[in-house]
C-alpha positions in Angstrom: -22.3 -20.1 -1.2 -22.1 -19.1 2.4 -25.1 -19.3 5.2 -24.7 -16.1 7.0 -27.1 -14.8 9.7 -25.8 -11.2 10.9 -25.8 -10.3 15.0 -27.5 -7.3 16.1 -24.2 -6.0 16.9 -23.0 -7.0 13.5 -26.0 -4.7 11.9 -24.9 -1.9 13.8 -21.8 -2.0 12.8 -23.0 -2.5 8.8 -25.3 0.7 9.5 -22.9 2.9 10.0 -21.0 2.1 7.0 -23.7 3.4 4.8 -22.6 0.3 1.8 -25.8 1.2 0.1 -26.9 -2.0 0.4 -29.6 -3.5 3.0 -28.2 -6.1 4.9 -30.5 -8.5 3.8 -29.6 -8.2 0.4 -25.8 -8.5 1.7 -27.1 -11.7 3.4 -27.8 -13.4 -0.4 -25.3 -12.1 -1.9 -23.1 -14.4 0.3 -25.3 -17.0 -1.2 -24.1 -16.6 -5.0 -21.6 -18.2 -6.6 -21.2 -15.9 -9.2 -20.8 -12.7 -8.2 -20.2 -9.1 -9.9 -16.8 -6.8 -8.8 -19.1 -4.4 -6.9 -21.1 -6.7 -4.8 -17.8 -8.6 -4.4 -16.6 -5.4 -3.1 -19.5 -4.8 -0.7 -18.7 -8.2 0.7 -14.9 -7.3 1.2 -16.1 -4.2 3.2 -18.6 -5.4 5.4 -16.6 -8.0 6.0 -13.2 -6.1 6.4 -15.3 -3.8 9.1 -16.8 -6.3 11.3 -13.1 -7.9 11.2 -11.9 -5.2 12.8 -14.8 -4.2 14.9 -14.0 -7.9 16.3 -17.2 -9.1 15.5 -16.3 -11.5 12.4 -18.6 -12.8 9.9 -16.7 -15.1 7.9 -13.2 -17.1 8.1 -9.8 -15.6 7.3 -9.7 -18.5 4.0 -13.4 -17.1 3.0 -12.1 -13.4 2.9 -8.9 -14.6 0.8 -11.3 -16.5 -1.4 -13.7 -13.1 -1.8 -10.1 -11.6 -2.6 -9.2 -14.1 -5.1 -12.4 -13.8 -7.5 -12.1 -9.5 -7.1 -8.5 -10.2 -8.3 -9.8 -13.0 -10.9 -12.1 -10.3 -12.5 -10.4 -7.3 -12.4 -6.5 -7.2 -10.5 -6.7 -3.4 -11.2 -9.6 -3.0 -9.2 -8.8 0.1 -6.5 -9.8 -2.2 -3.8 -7.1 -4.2 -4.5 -4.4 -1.7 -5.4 -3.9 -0.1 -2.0 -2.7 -1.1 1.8 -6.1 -2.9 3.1 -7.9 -0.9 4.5 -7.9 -1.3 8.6 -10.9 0.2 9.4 -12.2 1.0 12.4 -15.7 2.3 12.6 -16.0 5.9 13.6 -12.4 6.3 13.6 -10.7 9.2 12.7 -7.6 8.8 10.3 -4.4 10.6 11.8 -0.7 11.2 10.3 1.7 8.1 10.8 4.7 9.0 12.3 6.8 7.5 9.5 5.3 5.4 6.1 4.7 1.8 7.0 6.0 0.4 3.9 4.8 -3.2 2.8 7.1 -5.7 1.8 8.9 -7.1 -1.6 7.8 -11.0 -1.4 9.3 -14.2 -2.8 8.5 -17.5 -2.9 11.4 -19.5 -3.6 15.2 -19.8 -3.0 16.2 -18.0 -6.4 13.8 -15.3 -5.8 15.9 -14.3 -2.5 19.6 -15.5 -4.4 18.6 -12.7 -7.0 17.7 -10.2 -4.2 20.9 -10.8 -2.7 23.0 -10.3 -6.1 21.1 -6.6 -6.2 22.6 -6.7 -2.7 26.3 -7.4 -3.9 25.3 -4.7 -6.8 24.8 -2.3 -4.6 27.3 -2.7 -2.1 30.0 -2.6 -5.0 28.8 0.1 -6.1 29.4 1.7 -2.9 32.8 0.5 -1.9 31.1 -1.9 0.6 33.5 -5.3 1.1 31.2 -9.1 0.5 32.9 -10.0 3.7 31.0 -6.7 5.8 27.8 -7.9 4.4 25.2 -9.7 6.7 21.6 -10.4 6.6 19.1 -10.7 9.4 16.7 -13.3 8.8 13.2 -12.5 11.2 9.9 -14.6 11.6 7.3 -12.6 10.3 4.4 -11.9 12.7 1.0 -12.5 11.0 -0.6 -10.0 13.3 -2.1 -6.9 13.5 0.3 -4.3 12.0 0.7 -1.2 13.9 3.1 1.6 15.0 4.1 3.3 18.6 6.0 6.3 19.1 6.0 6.3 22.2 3.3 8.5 22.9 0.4 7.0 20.5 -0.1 3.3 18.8 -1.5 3.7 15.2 -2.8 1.3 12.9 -0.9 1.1 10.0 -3.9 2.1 8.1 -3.1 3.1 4.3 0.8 3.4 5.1 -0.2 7.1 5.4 -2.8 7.6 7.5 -4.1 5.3 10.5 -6.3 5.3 13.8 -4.7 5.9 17.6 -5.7 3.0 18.9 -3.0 3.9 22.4 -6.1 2.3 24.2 -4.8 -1.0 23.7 -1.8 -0.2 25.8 -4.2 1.6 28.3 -6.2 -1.5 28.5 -2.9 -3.3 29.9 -1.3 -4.5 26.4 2.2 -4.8 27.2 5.8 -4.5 24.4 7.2 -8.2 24.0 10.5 -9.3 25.7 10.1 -6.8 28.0 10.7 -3.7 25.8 10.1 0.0 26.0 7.5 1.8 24.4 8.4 4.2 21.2 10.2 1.2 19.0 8.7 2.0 16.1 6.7 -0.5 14.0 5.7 -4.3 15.1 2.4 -6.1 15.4 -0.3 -7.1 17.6 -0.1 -10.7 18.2 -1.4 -13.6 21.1 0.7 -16.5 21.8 -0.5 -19.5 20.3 -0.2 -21.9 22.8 -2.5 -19.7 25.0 -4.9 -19.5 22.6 -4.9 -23.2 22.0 -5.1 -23.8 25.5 -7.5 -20.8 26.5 -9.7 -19.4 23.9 -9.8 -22.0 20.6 -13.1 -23.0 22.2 -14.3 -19.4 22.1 -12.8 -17.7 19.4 -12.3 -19.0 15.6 -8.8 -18.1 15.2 -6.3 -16.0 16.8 -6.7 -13.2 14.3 -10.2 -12.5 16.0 -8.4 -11.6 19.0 -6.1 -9.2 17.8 -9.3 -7.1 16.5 -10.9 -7.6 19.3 -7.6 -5.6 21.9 -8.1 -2.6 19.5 -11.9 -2.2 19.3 -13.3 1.2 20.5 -16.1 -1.1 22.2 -15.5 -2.9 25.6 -13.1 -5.4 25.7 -14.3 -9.0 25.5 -13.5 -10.2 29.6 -11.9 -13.1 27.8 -9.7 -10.9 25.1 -8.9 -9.0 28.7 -7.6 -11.9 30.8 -5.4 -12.4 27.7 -4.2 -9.1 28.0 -3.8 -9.3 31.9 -2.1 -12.4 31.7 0.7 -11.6 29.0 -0.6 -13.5 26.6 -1.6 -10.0 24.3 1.7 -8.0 23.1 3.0 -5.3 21.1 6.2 -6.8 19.6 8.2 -4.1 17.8 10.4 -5.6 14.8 13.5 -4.5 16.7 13.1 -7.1 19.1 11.8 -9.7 17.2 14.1 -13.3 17.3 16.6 -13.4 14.8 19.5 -14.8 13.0 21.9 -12.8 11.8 24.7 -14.2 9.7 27.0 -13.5 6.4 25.0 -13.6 2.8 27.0 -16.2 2.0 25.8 -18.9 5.0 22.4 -17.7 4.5 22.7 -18.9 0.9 24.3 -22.0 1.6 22.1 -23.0 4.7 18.7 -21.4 3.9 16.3 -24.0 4.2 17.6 -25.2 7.6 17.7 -21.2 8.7 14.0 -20.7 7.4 13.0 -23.7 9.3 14.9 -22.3 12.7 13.1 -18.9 12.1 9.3 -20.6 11.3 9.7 -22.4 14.8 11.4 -19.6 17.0 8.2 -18.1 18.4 5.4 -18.7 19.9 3.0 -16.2 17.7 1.6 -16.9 14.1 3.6 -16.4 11.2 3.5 -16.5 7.5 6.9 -16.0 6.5 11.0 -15.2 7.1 12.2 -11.7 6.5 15.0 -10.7 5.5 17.3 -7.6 5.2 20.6 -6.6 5.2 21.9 -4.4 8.3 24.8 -2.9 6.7 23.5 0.9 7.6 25.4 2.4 4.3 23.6 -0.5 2.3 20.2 0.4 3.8 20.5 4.3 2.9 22.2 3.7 -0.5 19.2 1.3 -2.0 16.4 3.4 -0.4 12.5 2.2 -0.7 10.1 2.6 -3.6 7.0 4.2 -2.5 6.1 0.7 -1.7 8.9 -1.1 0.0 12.4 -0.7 1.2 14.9 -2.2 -1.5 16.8 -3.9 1.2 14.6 -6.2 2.7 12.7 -9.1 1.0 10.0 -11.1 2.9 10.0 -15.6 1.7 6.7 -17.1 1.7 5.9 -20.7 0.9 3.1 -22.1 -0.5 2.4 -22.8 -4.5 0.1 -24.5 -6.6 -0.6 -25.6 -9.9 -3.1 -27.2 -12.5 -3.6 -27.1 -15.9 -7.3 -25.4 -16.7 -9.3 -24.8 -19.6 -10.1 -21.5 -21.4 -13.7 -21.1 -21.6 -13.6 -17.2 -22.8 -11.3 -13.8 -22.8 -13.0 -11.0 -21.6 -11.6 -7.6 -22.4 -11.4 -4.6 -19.8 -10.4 -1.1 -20.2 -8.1 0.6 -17.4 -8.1 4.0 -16.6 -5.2 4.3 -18.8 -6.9 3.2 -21.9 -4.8 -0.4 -21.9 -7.3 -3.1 -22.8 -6.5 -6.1 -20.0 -7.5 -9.3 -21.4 -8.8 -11.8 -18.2 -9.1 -15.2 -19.1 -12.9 -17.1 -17.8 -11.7 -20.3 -16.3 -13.7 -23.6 -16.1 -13.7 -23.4 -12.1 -10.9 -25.0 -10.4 -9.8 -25.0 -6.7 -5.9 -23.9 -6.3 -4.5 -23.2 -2.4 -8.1 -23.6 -0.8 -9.8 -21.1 -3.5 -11.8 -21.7 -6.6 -10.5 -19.7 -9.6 -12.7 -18.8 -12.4 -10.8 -15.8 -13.9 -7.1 -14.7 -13.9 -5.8 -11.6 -15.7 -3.2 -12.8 -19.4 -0.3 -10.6 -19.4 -1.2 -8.6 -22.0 -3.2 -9.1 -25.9 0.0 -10.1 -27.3 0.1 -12.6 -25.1 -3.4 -13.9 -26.4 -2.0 -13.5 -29.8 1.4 -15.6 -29.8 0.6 -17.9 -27.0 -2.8 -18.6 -29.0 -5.2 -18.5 -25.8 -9.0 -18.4 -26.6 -11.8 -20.6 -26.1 -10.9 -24.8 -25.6 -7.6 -23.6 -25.2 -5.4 -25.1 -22.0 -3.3 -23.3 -19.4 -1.2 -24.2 -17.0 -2.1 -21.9 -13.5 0.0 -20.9 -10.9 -0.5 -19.6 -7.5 1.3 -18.9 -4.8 1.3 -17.5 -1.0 -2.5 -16.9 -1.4 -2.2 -14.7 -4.1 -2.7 -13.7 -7.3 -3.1 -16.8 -9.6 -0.8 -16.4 -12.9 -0.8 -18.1 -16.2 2.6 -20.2 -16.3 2.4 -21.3 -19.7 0.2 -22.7 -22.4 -0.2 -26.6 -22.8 -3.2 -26.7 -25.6 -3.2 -23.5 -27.7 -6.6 -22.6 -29.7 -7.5 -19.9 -32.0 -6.6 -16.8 -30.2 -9.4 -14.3 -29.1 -8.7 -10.8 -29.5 -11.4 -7.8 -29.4 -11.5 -5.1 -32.2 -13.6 -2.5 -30.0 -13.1 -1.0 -26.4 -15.9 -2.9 -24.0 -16.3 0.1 -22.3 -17.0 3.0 -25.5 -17.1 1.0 -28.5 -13.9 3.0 -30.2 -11.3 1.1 -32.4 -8.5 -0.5 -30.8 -5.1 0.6 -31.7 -1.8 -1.9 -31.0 0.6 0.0 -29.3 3.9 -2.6 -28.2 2.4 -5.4 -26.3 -0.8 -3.7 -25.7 -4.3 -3.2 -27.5 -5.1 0.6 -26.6 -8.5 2.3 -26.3 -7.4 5.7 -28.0 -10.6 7.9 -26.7 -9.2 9.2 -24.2 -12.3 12.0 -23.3 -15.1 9.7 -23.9 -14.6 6.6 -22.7 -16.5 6.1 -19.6 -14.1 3.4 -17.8 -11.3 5.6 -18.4 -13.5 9.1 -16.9 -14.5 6.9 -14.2 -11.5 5.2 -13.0 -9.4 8.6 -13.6 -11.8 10.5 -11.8 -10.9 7.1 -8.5 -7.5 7.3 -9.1 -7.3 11.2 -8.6 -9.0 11.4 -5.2 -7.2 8.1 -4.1 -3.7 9.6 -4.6 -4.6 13.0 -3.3 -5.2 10.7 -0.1 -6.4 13.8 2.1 -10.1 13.1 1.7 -12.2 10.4 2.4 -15.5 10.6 0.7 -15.1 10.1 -2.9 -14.5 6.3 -3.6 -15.4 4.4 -6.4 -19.2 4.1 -5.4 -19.7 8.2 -4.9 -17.5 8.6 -8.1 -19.7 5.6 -9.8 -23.1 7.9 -9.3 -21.7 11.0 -10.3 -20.4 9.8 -13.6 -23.6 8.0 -14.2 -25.0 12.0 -14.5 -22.4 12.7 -17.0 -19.6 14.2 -15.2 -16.3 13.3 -16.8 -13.5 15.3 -15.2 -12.0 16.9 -12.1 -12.8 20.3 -11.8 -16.4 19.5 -12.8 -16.5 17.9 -9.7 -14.9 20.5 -7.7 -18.1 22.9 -9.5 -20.6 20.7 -8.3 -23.3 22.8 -5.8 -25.3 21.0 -3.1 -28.5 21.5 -4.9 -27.2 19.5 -7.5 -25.4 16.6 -5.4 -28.8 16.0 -3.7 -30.3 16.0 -7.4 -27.9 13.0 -8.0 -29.3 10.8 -5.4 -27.2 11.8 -2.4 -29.0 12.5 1.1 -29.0 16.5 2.2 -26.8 15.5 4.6 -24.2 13.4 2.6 -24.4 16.3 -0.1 -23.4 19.3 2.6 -20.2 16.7 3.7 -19.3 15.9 0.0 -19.1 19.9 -0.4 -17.3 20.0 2.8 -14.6 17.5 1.9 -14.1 18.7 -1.6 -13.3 22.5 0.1 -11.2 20.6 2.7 -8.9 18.9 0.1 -7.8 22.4 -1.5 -7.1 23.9 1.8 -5.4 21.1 3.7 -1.6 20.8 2.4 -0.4 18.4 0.2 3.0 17.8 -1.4 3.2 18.6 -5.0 4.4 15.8 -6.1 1.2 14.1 -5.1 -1.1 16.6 -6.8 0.9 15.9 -9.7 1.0 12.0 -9.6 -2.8 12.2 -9.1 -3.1 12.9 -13.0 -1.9 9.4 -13.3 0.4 10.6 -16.3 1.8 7.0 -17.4 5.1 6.3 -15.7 4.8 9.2 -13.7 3.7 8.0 -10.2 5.4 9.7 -6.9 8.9 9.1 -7.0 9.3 9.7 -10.4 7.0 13.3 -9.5 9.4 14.3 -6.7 12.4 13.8 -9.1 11.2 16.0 -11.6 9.9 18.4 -9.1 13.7 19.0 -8.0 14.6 20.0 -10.9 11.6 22.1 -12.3 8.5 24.2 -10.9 5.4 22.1 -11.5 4.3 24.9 -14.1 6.9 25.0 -15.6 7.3 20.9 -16.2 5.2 21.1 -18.6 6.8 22.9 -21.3 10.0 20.6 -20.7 11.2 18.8 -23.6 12.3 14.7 -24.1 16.3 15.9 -24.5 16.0 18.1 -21.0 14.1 15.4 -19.2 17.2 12.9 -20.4 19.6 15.1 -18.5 17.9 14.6 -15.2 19.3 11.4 -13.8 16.6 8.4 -13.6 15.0 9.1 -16.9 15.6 7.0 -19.9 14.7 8.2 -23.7 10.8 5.8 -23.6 10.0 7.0 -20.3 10.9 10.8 -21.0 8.7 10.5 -24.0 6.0 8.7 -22.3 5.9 11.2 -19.7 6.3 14.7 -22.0 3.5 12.9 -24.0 1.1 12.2 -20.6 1.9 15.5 -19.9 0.1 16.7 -23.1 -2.5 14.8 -22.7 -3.7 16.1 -19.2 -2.5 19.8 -19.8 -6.0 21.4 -19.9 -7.0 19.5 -17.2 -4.1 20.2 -14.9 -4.6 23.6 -14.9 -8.2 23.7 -14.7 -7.5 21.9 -11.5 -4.7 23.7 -10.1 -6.3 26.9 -10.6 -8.8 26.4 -8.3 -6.2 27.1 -5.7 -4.6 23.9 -3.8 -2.7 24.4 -0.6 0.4 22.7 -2.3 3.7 22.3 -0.5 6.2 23.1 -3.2 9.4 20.3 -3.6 12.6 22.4 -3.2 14.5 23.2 -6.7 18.1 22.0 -6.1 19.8 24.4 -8.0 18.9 26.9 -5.5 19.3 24.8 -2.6 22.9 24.8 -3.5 22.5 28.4 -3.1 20.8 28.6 0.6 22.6 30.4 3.2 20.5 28.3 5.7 23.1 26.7 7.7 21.7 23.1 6.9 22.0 23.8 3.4 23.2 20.3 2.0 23.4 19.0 5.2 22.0 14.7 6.0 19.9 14.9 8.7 17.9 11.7 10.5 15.2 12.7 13.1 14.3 10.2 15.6 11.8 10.2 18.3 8.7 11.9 19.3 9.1 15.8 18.8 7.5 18.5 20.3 7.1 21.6 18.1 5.2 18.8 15.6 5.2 15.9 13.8 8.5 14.3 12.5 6.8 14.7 9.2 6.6 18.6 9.3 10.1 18.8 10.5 11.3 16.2 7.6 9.5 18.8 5.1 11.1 22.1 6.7 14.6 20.5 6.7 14.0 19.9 3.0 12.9 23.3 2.2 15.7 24.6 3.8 17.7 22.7 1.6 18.6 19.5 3.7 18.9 15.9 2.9 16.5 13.8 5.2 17.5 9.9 5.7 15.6 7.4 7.9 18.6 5.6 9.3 22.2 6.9 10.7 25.2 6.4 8.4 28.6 7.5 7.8 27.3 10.2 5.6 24.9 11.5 8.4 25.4 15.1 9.1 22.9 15.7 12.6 21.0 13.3 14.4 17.9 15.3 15.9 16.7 13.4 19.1 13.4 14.2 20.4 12.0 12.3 23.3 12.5 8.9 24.3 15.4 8.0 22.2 17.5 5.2 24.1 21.6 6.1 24.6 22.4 3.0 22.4 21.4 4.6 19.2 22.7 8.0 20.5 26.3 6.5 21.0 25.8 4.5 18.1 25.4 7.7 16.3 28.6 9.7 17.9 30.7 6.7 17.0 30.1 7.6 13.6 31.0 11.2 14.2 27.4 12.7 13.5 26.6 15.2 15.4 23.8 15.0 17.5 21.1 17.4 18.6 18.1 17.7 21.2 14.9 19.1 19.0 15.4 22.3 21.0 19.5 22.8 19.4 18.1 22.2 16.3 15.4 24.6 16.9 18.1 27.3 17.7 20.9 26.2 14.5 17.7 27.1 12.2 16.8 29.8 14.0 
């Protein structure tokens, strides 16, 4: 497929990412045209790495196609279900200051007129007038995502977890417009008209360059002039060009404002954002643990063509659900060829009548995930009778053909095994390769894992010294702290992921959830009749397991029981507070969890309902005053230090 011939400096880089693949054999595997998720997978990473490293190997449209067949053979694929990965060679991973969520996407004008009627649900629901409703409507940057505090720039990393990478700013990298340091989140970004003028003859696209400002390495002298001459910036969100207007002119003019917004800067963008900025709004609808319910980002580009069924080819998730992906006669939609795309679900096979000779209409759009529209020719519908992956019978359960063995089946164990390290998120050695050899020697759950000795790790295949660090990290990932509600959602109970884990953790001990019953889990608000009986059920399920696990003695960081936080004499019992700035006694995350345990409310943004704002350093007067207006109090880290003694 591809003619690739890897740099010295490239092979250095691949070396140290220990793929276990040769680079030679990574060389023809950019040859194939067919190719397997795993070696698709070392192709993503190598070629991820040297990204980043600055050194590319391959276009921005051949990494997006390498995306699109992983996604074509197997959308569930870790890989793919997780912030990509921003790797930086060497690097260690540090604490963000604050989650750097990703954003809820739309692609056409009644995607973003049904976003704005959960808007005008909300803001009812709150008392809020249509007429004190406006939206900001932002370019967005299609840059290198990153965060400063003032102190230290971080990658954005896994929305957890990034690199300092403050060198950039040390190199010379200035804030756009002029700004400050410490504005919180933005991207790394080079005018385009300089690069057109300056460096399209050296570099392949802008996105090069941006790697290139961050690399540990020395800077390119060209990627420097950049720099020198103004050309590199940070540019925070908060000072990004904008229009900000009422819902109801953003509705009625939106083409004409998404046109204004595509052409206001001088940078590379993909997109409009768009959020509201009533303050009340903002803290009312919250985030998921993906994106913040008030802000939508509008993309354009979608494709379609009607393509023929050549065969449905079942796969088992780690849940058990059988996920039926259709093999495509090959057909090139928004400069990728699809073969594959993942049906809904086996009932969709069934009434829709998809199987072999059988014609569907495909549809995708902003570079992503292709979808099946609709069905133009039906055929005789294709539907397996045994798991792919153990052989068992297949049980219907609503829309969905279910692998029952839950102990035995070895995509399940596998993919289980992924998911559990993956949430836990405080180690970094056991991905799906390590986990892939040590199920192949018939290790099935998690505490087997954690009773693994060196001897025995080195018996699997592993190098002395890889064994000694797998040891290490598996001791490291009991001992450094992590909230329970992500122990918990590492289980992956069905319909039990983080939020819905912190939720039940404020109402019950994570011992004790286990013996609660479908009619108390009702009570708790966000918790309908099919989920609470989904989750009690999970909860069965993974019982043995859970304690085997949690008895081996995780540093856990307990969610505080609200019942008795109404019953703290701490004097911020029940109070809202918002922390802002860089603090000095630790990291704004350490002081979010102590206000917690100590029975406060912690918000991201200032609102009428804010009870302290605690200010550490570099926190402009404008937010300060903004704060007072509202008649929060406001504190220096040092008098909040002293109110909670």
């Amino acid at each position: 497929m591809l003619e690739i011939n890897f740099t010295n400096e490239q092979l250095e880089v691949l070396e140290k990412l220990d793929l276990e693949i040769k680079s030679s054999e990574l060389v023809n595997l950019f040859k194939k045209s067919e190719l397997e998720s795993e070696e698709l997978i070392h192709l993503l990473k190598a070629s991820n790495a040297l990204y980043r490293a600055g050194i590319p190997v391959i276009t921005d449209e051949q990494y997006d196609f390498f995306i699109s067949m992983l996604r074509s053979i197997n959308h569930l694929h870790p890989y793919l279900n997780q912030v990509e990965p921003e790797v930086l060679v060497e690097a260690k991973t540090v604490e963000l200051p604050q989650r750097m969520l990703s954003t809820e996407k739309a692609y056409s004008k009644e995607d973003i007129e049904k976003w704005i009627k959960r808007i005008l649900k909300a803001a009812q629901e709150i008392n809020v007038p249509e007429k004190d409703i406006f939206l900001r409507v932002t370019p967005k940057l299609d840059g290198y995502a990153a965060f400063d505090d003032g102190t230290t720039l971080y990658t954005r990393g896994d929305g957890y977890r990034g690199q300092d990478i403050t060198r950039a700013f040390e190199r010379g990298l200035k804030v756009a417009q002029h700004g400050k340091r410490g504005l919180g989140p933005g991207e790394i970004v080079i005018k385009k008209s300089y690069f057109d003028k300056q460096l399209s003859g050296i570099f392949e696209n802008s996105r090069n360059i941006q790697a290139a400002i961050i690399a540990e390495k020395k800077v390119d002298e060209n990627v420097q002039k950049a720099i020198d001459d103004g050309a590199c910036v940070f540019y925070p969100f908060a000072l990004i060009e904008n229009k900000t207007a009422h819902f109801s002119e953003i509705i009625d003019y939106f083409e004409t404002i998404v046109e204004e917004m595509w052409r206001a800067v001088d940078f590379d963008i993909d997109g409009v954002i768009l959020e509201t900025t009533h303050t009340d709004l903002k803290e009312y609808m919250g985030a998921t643990r993906k994106n913040h319910r008030w802000q939508i980002a509008f993309k354009v580009n979608e494709e379609s063509a009607e393509v023929e069924v050549k065969n449905i080819i079942p796969q088992t998730s780690r849940t058990g659900r059988i996920s039926p992906v259709a093999e495509l006669v090959p057909t090139k939609l928004s400069g990728a060829t699809i073969s594959r795309v993942t049906v809904h679900h086996y009932n969709m096979v069934k009434t829709k009548r998809i199987g072999p000779g059988s014609i569907v209409q495909l549809v995708r759009s902003g570079l992503v995930i292709p979808k099946i529209e609709g069905v133009v020719k039906e055929a005789e519908p294709q539907l397996p009778e045994e798991c792919p992956s153990c052989n068992a019978h297949l049980i219907w359960e609503g829309d969905h053909l279910i692998c029952p063995n839950k102990s035995d089946c070895p995509a399940q164990t596998e993919n289980t095994l992924i998911h559990f390290f993956k949430t836990l998120g405080n180690v970094d050695g056991f991905g799906p390769k390590v986990i892939e050899k040590i199920t192949n020697y018939g290790i099935k759950h998690i505490h087997e894992i954690y009773q693994i000795p060196k001897h025995q790790f080195v018996g699997f295949g592993f190098g002395d010294k890889t064994s000694q660090n797998l040891l290490d990290q598996l001791q490291a990932s009991k001992e450094i702290e992590i909230e329970d509600w992500r122990f918990l959602a590492a289980f992956g109970v069905s319909r039990l992921a983080g939020g819905n884990c912190e939720k039940l953790l404020q109402h019950h001990s994570i011992v004790e959830l286990f013996e609660v019953s479908v009619e108390d889990m009702v009570k708790i608000d966000g918790f309908a009749q099919l989920s609470a009986e989904a989750i009690v059920e999970g909860l069965a399920n993974v019982r043995e397991e859970f304690f085997k696990v949690y008895n081996l003695g995780f540093n856990l960081a307990i969610t505080p029981i609200e019942s008795e936080l109404k019953n703290s004499d701490s004097p911020i019992s029940g109070a809202v507070v918002v922390f802002t700035g860089s603090m000095q006694q630790g990291s704004r995350g350490d002081m979010e969890k102590q206000a917690k345990a100590l029975g406060a409310k912690v918000a991201k943004s200032v609102t009428g309902n804010t009870t302290y704002l605690v200010t550490g350093d570099k926190v402009g007067e404008t937010k300060i005053n903004a704060a007072r207006d509202k008649g929060v109090e406001v504190l220096t880290e040092q008098e909040y230090l002293n109110l909670i003694g």
